[in-house]
C-alpha positions in Angstrom: 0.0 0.0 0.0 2.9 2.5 0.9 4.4 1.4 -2.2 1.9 2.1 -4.7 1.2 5.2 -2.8 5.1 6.6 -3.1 4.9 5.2 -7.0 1.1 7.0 -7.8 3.0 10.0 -5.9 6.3 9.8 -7.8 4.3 9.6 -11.4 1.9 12.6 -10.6 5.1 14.6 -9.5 6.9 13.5 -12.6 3.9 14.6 -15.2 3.9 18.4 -13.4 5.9 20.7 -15.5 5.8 24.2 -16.4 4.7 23.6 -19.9 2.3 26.6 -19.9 4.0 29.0 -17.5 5.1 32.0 -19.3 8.6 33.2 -19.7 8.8 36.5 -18.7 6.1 39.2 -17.5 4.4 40.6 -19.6 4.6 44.7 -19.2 3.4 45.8 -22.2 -0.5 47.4 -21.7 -2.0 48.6 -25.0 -3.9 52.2 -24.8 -7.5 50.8 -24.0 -5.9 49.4 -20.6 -4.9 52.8 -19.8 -8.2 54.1 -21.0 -10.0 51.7 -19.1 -7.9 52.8 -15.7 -7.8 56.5 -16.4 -11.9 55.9 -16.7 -12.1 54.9 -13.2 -9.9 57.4 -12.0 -12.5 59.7 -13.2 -15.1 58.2 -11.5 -13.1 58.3 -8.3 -12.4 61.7 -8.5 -16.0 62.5 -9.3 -16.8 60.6 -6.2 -14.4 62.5 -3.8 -15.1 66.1 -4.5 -18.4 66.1 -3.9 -17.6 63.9 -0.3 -15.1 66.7 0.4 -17.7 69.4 0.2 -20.0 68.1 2.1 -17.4 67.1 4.9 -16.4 70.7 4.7 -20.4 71.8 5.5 -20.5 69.6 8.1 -17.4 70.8 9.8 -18.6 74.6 9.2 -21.6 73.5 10.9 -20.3 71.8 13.8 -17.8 74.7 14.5 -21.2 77.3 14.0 -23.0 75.1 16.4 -19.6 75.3 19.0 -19.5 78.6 18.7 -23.4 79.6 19.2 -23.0 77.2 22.4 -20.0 79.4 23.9 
């Protein structure tokens, strides 16, 4: 049993090879990759202005509020 378990091991090790591993990275990105990330950069952006506004309300707010307390 140990022996046909170290032979079925030794053959399944044997068969594993890097016959579809690539050679080098590839670093090459063609203009629609860059397109596609500068895309969701935009949306980002878009998405923090408007957050930074309305943090800067709320603060104003908050230090109105502090100061009509005082």
């Amino acid at each position: 049993m140990k022996a046909t378990l170290l032979t079925s091991l030794a053959l399944l090790l044997s068969f594993a090879s890097p016959a579809f591993a690539a050679a080098g990275a590839q670093t090459h990105s063609g203009i629609l990759v860059w397109a596609f990330i500068g895309f969701f950069g935009l949306i980002v952006v878009a998405q923090l202005v408007p957050a930074a506004l309305i943090l800067a309300g709320v603060v104003r707010s908050f230090a109105q509020g502090h100061q009509q307390l005082n």
